[in-house]
N, C-alpha and C positions, 0 to 999 in steps of 0.2 A: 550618271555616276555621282550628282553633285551630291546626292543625299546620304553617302557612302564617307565623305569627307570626317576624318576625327573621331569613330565610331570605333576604328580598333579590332574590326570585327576577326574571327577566327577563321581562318583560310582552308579548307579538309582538300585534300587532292583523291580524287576517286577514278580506280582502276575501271574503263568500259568494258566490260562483260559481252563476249560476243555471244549474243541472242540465240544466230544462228543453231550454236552448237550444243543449246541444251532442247532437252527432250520434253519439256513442262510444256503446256498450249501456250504459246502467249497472250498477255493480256491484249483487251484491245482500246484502242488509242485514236481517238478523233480530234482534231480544233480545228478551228472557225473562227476566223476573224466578223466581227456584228461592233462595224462601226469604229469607232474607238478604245474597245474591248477585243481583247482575244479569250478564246473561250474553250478550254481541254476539258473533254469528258474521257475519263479512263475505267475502265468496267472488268469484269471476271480476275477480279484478285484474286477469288477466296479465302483462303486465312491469314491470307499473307501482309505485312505493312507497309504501310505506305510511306516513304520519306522522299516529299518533293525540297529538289532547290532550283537554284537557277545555275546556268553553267556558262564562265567566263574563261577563255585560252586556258581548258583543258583544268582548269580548278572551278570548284563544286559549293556553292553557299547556299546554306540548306534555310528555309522561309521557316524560320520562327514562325509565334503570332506577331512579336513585335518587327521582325522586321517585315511583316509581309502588311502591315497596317501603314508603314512608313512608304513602301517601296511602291505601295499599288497591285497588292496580289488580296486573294481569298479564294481562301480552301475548305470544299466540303465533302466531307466523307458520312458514309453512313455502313449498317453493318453489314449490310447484302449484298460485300465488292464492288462498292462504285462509289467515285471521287469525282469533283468537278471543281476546275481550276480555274478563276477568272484571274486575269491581269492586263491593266489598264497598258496600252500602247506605248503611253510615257513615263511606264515603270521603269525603275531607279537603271536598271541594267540592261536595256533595250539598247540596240544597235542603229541608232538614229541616220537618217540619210535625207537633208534637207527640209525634215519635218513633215516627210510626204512616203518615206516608208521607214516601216520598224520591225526591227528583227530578234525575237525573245526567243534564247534556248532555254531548256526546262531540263533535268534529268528526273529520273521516277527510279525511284530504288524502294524495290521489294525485298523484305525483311522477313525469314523467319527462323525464331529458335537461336535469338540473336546471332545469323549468318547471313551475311552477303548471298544472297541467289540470282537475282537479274538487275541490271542495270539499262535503265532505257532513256534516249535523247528524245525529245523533239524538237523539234527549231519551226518557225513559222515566219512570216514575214506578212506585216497587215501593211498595205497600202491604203492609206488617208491624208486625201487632202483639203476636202471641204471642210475646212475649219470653221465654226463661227468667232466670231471676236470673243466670246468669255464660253468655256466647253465645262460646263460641271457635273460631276460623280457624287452619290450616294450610295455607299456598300455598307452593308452593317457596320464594317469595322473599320471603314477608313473616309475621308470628306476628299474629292480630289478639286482642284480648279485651276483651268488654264487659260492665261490669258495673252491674249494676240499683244504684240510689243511694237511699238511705232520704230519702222526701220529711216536710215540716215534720211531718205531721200522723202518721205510720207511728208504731209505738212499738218503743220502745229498748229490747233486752236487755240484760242485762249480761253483761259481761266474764267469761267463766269460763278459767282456765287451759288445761284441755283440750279450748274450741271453737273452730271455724273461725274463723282470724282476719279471714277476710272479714266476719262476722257479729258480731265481739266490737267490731272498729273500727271500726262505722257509728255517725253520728249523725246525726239530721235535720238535712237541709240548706237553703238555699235558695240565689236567684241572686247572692245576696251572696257567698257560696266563691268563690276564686279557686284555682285550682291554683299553689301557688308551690314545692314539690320533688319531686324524683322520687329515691329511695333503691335503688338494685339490690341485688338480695339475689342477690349472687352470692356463690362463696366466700370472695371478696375484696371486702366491700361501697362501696360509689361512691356517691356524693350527688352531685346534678346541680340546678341551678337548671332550669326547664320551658325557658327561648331556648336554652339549653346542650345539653338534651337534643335539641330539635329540631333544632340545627346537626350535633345525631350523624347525624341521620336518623330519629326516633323520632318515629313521628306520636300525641299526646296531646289529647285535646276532650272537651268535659263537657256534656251538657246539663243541663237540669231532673231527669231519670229516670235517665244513663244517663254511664257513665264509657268511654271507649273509650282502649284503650293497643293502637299500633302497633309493630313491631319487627322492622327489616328483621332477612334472614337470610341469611349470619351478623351477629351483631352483638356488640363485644370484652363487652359485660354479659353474655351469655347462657353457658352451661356444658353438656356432655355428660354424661347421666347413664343407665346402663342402667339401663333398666325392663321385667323378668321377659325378659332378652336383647337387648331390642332399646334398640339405640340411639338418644337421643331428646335434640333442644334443650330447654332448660328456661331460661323465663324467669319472673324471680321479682322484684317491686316492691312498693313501699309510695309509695301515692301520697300525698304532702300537700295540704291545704286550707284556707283562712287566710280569716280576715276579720278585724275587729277583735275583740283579744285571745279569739278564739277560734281554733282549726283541729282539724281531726282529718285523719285518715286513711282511706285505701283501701287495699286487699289488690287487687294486679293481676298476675297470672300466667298463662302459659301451657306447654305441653309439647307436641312435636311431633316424630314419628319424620323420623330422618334420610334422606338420599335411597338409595334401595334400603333402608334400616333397615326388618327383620324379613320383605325378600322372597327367596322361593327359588325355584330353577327345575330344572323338569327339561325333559326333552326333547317332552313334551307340552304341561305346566302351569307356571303361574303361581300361588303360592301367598303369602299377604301374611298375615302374622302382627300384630294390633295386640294390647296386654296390654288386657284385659280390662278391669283398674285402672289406672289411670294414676295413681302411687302419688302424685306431684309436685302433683297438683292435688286429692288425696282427703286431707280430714281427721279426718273421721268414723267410729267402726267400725261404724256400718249404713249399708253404702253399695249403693244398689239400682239394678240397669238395668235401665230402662223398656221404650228400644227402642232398636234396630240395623238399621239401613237402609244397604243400597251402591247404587253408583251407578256412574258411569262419564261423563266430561268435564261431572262436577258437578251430572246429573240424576241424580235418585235411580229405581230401577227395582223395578218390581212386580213380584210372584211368580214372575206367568206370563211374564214378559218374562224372566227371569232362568231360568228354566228352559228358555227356546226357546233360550235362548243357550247351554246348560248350564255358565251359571254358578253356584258352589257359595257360600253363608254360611255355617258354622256357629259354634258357640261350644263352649270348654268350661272348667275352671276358672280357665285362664290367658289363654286367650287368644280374641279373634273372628278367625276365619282366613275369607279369602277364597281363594276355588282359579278358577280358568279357564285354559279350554283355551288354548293358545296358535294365534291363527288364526282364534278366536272373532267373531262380528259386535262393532264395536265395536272394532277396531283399528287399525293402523297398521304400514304396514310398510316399514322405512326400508331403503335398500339401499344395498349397498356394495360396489365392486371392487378385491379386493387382487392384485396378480400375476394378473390374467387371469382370477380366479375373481370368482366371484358368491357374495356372504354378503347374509343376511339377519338383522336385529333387527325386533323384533315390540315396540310402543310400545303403549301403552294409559295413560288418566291413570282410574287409581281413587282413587274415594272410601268412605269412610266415616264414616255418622251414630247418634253415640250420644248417647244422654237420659239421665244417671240422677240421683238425687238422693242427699241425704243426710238423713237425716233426724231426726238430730238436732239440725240446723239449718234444717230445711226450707227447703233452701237445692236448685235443682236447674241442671243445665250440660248445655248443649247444646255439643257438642263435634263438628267438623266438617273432616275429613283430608282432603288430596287427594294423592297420592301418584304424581309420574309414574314410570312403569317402565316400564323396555328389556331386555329381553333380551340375554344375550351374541352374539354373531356367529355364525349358525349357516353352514357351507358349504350351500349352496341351489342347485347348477348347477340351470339349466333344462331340463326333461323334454322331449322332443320327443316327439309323438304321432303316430302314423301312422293320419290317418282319408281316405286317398285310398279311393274308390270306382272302380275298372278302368274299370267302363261309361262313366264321365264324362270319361275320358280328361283327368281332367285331377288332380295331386297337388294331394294337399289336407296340411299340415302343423300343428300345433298346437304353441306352445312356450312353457311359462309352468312353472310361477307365477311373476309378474315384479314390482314393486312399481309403484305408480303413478310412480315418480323414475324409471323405465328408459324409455329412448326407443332405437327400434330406427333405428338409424342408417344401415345397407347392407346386401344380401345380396351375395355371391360365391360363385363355382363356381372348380375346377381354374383356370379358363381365363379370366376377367374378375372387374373388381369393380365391384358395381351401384348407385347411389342409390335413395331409393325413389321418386323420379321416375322414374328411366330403369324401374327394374322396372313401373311403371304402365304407361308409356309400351309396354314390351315385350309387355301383356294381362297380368302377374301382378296377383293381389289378396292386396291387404297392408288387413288391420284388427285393430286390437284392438277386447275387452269384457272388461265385469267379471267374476271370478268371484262364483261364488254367495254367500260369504262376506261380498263386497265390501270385503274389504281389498287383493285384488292383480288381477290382470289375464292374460288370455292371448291372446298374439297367434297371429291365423290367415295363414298362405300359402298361396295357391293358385297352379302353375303348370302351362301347359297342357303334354300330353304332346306336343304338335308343336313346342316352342321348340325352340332349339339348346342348350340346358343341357339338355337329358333324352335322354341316351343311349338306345340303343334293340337289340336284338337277337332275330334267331327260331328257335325251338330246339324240332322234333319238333310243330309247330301252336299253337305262342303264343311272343307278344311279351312278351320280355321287355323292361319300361320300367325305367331306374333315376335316381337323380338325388344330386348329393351337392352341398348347400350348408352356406354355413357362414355364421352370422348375428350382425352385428356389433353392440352394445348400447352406449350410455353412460349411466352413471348421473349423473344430474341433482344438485344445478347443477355439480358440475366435472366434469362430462363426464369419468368415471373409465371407463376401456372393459374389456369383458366379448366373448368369445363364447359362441354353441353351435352345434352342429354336426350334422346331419341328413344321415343316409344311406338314403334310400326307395328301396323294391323294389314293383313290381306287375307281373301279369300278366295278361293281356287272353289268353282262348282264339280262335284263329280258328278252328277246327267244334266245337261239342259234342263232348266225349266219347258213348259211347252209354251209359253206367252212370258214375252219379257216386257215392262211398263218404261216408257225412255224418260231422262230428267225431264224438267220442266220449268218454269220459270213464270211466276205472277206478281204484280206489283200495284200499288193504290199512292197517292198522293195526300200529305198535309197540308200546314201550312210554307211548309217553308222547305220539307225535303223530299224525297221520294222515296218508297218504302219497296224492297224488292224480296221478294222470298223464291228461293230455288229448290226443288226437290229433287233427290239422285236418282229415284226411280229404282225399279228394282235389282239394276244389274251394280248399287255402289256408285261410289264418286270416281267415275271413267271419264271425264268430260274436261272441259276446257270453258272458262265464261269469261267474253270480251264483253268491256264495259264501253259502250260507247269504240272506240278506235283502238279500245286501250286492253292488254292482257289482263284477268284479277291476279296478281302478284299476291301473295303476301304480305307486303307493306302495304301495299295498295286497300288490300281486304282492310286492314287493321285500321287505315285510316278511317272506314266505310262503317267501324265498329262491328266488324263480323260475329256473328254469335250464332252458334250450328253445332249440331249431334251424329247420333249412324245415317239419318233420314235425310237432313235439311240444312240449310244455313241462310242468314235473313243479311241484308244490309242494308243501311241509313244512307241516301246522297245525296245531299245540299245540291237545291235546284241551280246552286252559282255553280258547281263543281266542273270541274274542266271536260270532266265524260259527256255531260250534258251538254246538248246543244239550245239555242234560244231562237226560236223560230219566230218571234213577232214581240214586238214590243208599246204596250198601250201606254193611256194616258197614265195609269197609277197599277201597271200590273203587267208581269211581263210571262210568256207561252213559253213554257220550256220542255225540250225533249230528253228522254231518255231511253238508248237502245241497249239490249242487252240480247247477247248470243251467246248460243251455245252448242258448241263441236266437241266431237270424238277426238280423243288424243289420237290414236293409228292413223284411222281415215281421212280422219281431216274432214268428215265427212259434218255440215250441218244437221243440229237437231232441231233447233228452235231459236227463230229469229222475234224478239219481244218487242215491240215499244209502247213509252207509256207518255202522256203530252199531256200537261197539266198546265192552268192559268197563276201564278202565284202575285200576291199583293205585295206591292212595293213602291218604294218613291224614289224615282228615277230626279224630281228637281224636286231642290229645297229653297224657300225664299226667306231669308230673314229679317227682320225689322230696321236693322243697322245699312240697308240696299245690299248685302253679299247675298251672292245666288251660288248655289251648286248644282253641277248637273253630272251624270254618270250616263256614257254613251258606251251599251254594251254589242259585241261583233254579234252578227247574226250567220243562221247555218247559211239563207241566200249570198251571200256575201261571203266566202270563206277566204278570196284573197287579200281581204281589208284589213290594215294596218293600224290599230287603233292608237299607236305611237304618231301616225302623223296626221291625225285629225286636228282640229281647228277651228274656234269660234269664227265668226265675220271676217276681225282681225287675223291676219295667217298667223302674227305675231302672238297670238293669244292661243298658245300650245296647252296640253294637261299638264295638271298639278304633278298628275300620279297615271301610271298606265303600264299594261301586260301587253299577253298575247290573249287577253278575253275582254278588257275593257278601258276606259278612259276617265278620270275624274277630272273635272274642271270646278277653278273655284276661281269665280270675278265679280266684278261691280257693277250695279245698274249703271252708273256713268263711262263704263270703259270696253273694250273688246269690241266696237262697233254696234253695242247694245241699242236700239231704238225703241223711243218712246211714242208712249198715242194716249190722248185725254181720254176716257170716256164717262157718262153721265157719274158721278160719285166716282170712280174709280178714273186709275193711272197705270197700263199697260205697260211692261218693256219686255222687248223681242229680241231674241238673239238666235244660230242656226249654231249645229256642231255637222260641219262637214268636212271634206276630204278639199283640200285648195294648193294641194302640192301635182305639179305637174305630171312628174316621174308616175305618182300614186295613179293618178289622175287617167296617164295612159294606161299602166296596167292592167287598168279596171275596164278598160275601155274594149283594151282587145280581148281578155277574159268575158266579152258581152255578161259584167254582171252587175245588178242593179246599182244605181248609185244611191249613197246613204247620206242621210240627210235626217237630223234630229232636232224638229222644234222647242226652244226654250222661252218661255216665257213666264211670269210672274206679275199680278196684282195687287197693288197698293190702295187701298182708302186715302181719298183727301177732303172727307170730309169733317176730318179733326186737325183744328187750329189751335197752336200756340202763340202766345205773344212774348217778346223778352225786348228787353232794351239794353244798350252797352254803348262806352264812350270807347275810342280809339285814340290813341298818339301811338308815335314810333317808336320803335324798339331804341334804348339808349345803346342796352349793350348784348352780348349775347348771352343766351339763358343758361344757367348751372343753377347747380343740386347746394342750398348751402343749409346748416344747424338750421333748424326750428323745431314747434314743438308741432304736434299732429300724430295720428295713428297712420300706420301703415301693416298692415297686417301680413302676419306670417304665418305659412302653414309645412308641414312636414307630413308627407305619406310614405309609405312604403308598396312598390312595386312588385308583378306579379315576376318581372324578368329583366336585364340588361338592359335591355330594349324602352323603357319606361314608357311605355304603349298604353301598358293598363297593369290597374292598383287596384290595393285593398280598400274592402268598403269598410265603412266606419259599424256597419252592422255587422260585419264580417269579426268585429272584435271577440275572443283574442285570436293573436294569428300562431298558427302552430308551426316551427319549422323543426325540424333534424340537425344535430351536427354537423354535420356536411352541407346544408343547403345555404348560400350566402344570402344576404340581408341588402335589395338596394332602397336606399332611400332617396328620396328629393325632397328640397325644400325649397320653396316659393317665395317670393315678395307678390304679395296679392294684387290687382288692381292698378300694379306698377304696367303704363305703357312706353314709359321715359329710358331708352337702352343706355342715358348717361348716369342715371342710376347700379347701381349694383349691391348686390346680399353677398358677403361673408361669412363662414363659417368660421369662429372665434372659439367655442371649446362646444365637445360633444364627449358625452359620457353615457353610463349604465346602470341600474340602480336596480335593485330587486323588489321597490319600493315606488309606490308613484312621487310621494314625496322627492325632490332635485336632491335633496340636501339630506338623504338616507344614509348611512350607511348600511356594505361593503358599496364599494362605487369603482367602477372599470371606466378609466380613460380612454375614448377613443381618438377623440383630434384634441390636438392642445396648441394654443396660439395659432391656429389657424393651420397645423401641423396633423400628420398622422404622426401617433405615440410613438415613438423611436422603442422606447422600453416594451411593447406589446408585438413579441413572435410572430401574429396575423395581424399586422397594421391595417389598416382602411386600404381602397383603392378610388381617387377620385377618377370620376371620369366625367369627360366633355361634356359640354351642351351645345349641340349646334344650332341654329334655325330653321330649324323642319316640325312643320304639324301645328302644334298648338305652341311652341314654342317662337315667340317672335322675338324677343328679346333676351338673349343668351345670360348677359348678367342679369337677369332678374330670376336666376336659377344655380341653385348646387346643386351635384348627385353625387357620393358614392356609397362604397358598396361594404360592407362588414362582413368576411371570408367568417370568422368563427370566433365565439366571446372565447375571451382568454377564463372567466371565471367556469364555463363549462367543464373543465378539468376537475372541479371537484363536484365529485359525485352528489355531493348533498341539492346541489344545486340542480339539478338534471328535475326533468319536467316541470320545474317551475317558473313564473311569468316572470317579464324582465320591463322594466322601462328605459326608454332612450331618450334623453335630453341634448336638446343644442341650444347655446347664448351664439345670435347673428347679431350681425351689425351692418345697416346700412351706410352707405359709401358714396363719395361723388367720384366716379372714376377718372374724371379729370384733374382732378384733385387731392388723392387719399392720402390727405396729412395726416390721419389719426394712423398712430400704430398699430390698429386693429386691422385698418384700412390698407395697409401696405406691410402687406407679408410675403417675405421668401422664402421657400424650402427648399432643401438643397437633394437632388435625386440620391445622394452618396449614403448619407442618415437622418435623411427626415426632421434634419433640425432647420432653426428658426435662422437668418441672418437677420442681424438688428436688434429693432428692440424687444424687451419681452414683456409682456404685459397680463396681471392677472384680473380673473373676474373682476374682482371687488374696486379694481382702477376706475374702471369702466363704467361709467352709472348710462351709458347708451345700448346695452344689450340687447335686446328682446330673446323672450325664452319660447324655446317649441317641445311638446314632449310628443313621442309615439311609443303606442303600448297600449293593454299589455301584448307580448310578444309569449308563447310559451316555446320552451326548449326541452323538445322533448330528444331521447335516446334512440338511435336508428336499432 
């Protein structure tokens, strides 16, 4: 209750509603104590609102946003009657009992047609008492941290310069302490009396055991600070404690990645980068992690559960990265209608729990993220399937994947438009279900072939039926509207032919894919065609480049493609299979089983001049229970770069990994193995009697070219930095094909055409820089219509090392982490141009644009230049400090890219 002190708050007294005696279904009502959280899912509202508070002897305090950022609460609702309540254990109004159980009553009041309808309690009690010494919370909306308190009898270290000051500033306390300051260690430090702070919003309470510091988020004490890329809150205190002529101190801190800070996305996956160390809260240089556990809407998830989902954890020196698929069990799928189309964003709230200690304080922190993330907008029209069956004479249509927000509103034809009353009313059946994923939904139509909407004609002994509707959606709650459009063909024979020809299926080989053609045969597309293991879906086809008529349809498949299996692998070429079948819907019954086995050219090892070797160890079909995650050079420690469930890349040096060398006449051998050196794997494979795998690496070297060079040595005086001089260091700027900065435009490719809508990312480079104490700044970036810099009209886009506060679509910068080609993080900018502000006027529309940036190289340990040390502030994009124009500056360097054409969608 200490955070409650001086706040004034408004007290409601509310009548309970006995549940019993009304006639409404009740909603339903679950929690779950997960650890140091309590956790209420409440579901089948229906239209009704929701007003949570907390409930103290019979009075009622309803959870703001601000109080519930203060208190330890967060609430989320969405429109499909269902809420989910998280509150921290050591929320403000918890019924605390020795620090080892707590007791949170809630009330849930249902609102409609501003009337009182039901009032509902729950009360819960978490028992927790594995405390670690510092326990910290990240929740969108609030930073928690608590920390273990030296009781009378504990003994007191002393003070050393280089310990944790958590551990240097403790003294036995008792209930005599009073909290009387709270100190921000921000870079601008603030002292605050404890009523002071709590009128900020800072929920502060102390037990016997246990200091708890609240901090909503944002809040003006807290600061942005990157940790190993990612953007992260940092808050940092010195709590006081007073009694007479005594007091000491507490160390209270936390750090918390920002929203989307260190996630990426591609077109499949979701990948969430946390650093490893979380430099802001580690004092110690042995700092150990215990363990790493994710989760998902705040339950933590086991192995096997994590693998059904094929969700991925791994670790490595920097970072604990999470990866899932996007679409995954465990989602959400939010939908949206812009101009008539359907987009989809993919939601999920992850977590992640890490332990580690330190242990020259034997001090250890349980550190606990939740992180929600959305996906960008993906266009998602809805598929329409054609699963009518002739004999049943009646169409049958399938049209999804649609999100649970889309409600199908009407169908129409050429000729009327229908509600989906009048279509009941008519004999159609209209139902949706879930997909198997259980994130979206597909709705079914059936219409019978005797309506008046189903055309009909006979041509040489069959009816031909056809039907063309078009299906009207709105996405939930503002009814934003969507269609999609269904054009079905069937055909009903009236005599048997006397000879019916069955499909078929043929295929031939290139270079690099497999070329497959299917024929329907005379009786129509009745059939079913598995690719390999795998059903032809309609996405699936689309990937495959499907292209087909009344007769046939042909597909393209990459001999790497997952259908395909790899039955052998040479020295420069590797044997791939492809099966394809194909079954009757009804019977189930096989028509034609195909396979096609072809040799394709490739290089499995690459050896480069510089001794880097690369090698790619792909799974073969004898070997189907082989793990290519834990394969392993010589070294077991010498894991892949990069690796699936179809293969593994390794990239090492002739001097490392266990590499071995051998003279021979002119030439210089080195030998390396990619195999399996894990025990677990090891057995598996063993009792599965299936071969063991084993992939020679090797590479040759010429040493029959000699250099000579000569060089004096002395000792280093001092340690090396970046200082003025004069020299070229070249800079370049590209523009990428996507986010992902994978792959760019060619220079041939000039000019580059995009649409209004499509955003712009750029990078720019320090060339030839291998030095990471180096770093490239972006100091102004603009737009000109002209290749000339100094044109005019000219559109700002960064200014002093800023996105343009004054421009509607500001920039969005984003990361660079160490992955790929990227070794050294500052020797790189990227972002991204959402839409030119000059596109508004129409004069300007399909004409070329050029982009200009003035960089400034940097010594990062040093950036006294005010080009060199710039802050922006996330509130409005402005500059803290100094400001500084072009014309100051005679250290610029200029990059332009263009032309760019903007043309009108």
């Amino acid at each position: 209750m200490g955070c409650l002190a001086g706040l004034g708050w408004f007290i409601l007294l509310v009548a309970v509603v006995n549940i019993e005696a009304q006639n409404k279904p009740p909603i339903k009502i679950n929690s779950k104590c997960l650890g140091n959280l309590l956790r209420v899912d409440v579901s089948r509202l229906g239209g009704s609102f929701l007003e949570v508070s907390v409930v103290i002897n019979n009075s009622s305090i309803i959870l703001t946003p601000n109080v519930s950022s203060q208190c330890g609460f967060t609430i989320k609702k969405d429109h499909q009657g269902n809420a989910v309540i998280y509150a921290s254990i050591q929320n403000c109004f918890a019924l605390n009992v020795d620090d080892k159980a707590f007791t949170t009553k809630l009330g849930l009041r249902l609102q409609s047609d501003n009337v009182v309808d039901e009032f509902y309690l729950v009360e819960e009690t978490c028992y927790y008492s594995s405390w670690a010494s510092r326990e910290i919370i990240c929740k969108p909306n609030y930073m928690e941290v608590s920390v273990k308190k030296a009781a009378p009898n504990d003994h007191n270290l002393p003070a050393y310069p280089d310990s944790d000051p958590r551990k240097a500033a403790e003294q036995p306390m008792d209930a005599s302490f009073r909290i009387a300051t709270v100190v921000f260690l921000t870079p601008e430090e603030r002292v605050m009396q404890v009523d002071e702070a709590q009128r900020n919003g800072y929920g502060i309470s102390s037990t016997l055991t246990r200091l708890v510091l609240r901090s909503p988020n944002p809040s003006r004490e807290t600061y942005t600070k990157d940790v190993a890329g990612v953007p992260m809150t940092v808050l940092s205190t010195s709590i006081i404690f007073e009694k007479t002529k005594l007091t000491t101190q507490f160390y209270a801190g936390a750090a918390c990645p920002q929203a989307q800070g260190g996630v990426f996305f591609t077109e499949t996956s979701i990948r969430w980068f946390l650093p490893r160390r979380i430099d802001p809260l580690i004092y110690s240089k042995h700092f150990r992690l215990l363990e790493v556990n994710m989760g998902v809407d705040g339950r933590k998830l086991e192995a096997t559960e994590m693998s059904a989902r094929n969700y991925s954890l791994t670790l490595d020196d920097l970072y604990v990265i999470v990866e899932i698929p996007i679409g995954a069990a465990g989602c959400h799928i939010k939908s949206h209608a812009l101009d008539g189309q359907y987009f989809t964003s993919y939601m999920i709230e992850l977590m992640l729990e890490l332990l580690w200690t330190e242990d020259d304080t034997n001090e250890d922190t349980r550190y606990k993220a939740f992180l929600p993330v959305e996906t960008p907008l993906q266009l998602q029209p809805p598929q329409v399937i054609d699963a009518t069956v002739p004999k049943e004479m009646m169409f049958k249509a399938l049209i999804g994947l649609v999100g649970f927000d889309v409600m199908l509103k009407n169908i129409s034809s050429p000729s009327e438009v229908l509600s989906l009353a009048n279509c009941i009313a008519r004999g159609f059946k209209v139902f949706d279900q879930m997909s198997p994923n259980g994130c979206s939904k597909v709705y079914t139509v059936e219409v019978p072939f005797t309506d008046r909407v189903v055309g009909q004609r006979k041509e040489m002994g069959v009816t031909i039926y056809t039907l063309h509707l078009t299906f009207g959606f709105l996405v939930l709650p503002k009814h934003a509207p969507f269609t999609a459009t269904a054009y079905l063909r069937a055909k009903l024979e009236d005599i048997a032919p006397p000879s019916a020809a069955p499909p078929s299926v043929s295929g031939s080989c290139g270079d690099k894919n497999f070329y497959v053609l299917v024929k329907y045969g005379t009786k129509g597309f009745n059939f079913q065609t598995i690719m390999g293991k795998r059903m032809l879906t309609v996405s699936l086809a689309q990937q495959y480049g499907i292209i087909g008529n009344d007769t046939h349809f042909s597909l393209i498949v990459p001999f790497s493609a997952a259908d395909a299996m790899v039955e052998a692998v040479e020295l420069s070429s590797i044997k791939s299979r492809l099966d394809v079948t194909l079954r009757y819907l009804k019977t189930n019954k096989t028509i034609q089983v195909f396979s096609l086995a072809c040799n394709f050219i490739t290089k499995l090892i690459e050896c480069f001049p510089n001794g880097t070797i690369t090698a790619i160890a792909i799974t073969l079909e004898s070997v189907p229970s082989l793990n290519p995650r834990r394969l392993t050079l010589r070294n077991p420690a010498c894991g892949p770069t990069y690796s699936n469930d179809q293969y593994a890349y390794f990239v090492f040096t002739a001097n490392s990994c266990g590499t071995t060398r051998k003279f021979l006449p002119n030439m210089m051998l080195y030998e390396n193995e990619i195999s399996i050196t894990d025990e677990l794997e090891l057995r598996k494979l063993s009792q599965s009697k299936e071969p063991e795998f084993e992939l020679k690496v090797f590479c040759y070297y010429d040493i029959n070219t000699n250099q000579a060079i000569g060089f004096n040595t002395r000792s280093r005086r001092s340690e090396p930095y970046a200082d003025d001089a004069r020299g070229e260091m070249p800079v370049e700027m590209r523009v990428a094909l996507d986010d992902s900065y994978n792959a760019f435009h060619r220079v041939e490719d000039d000019p580059i055409a995009k649409y209004l809508q499509q955003p712009l990312y750029f990078e720019v480079e320090l060339m030839g820089s291998y030095n990471p104490k180096v770093s490239i700044e972006l100091a102004y970036c603009w737009a000109t219509l002209e290749e000339d810099k100094m044109s005019l009209p000219r559109w700002d886009l960064i200014v002093n090392g800023c996105a343009n506060s004054r421009d509607p679509h500001p920039v969005i910068f984003h990361s660079v982490l160490p992955k790929g080609r990227v070794h050294n993080p500052s020797n790189f900018k990227r972002f991204e141009v959402p839409m030119f502000a000059f596109a508004e006027d129409e004069d300007n529309l399909n004409r070329q644009v050029f982009v200009h940036c003035e960089v400034v190289i940097c010594d990062v340990r040093n950036p006294v230049d005010a080009a060199c040390n710039v802050q922006c502030s996330d509130q409005d994009n402005t500059m803290k400090g100094q400001k500084l124009a072009v014309s100051d500056y005679p250290g610029f360097k200029h990059v332009t890219s263009g032309p760019i054409i903007i043309m009108s969608p």
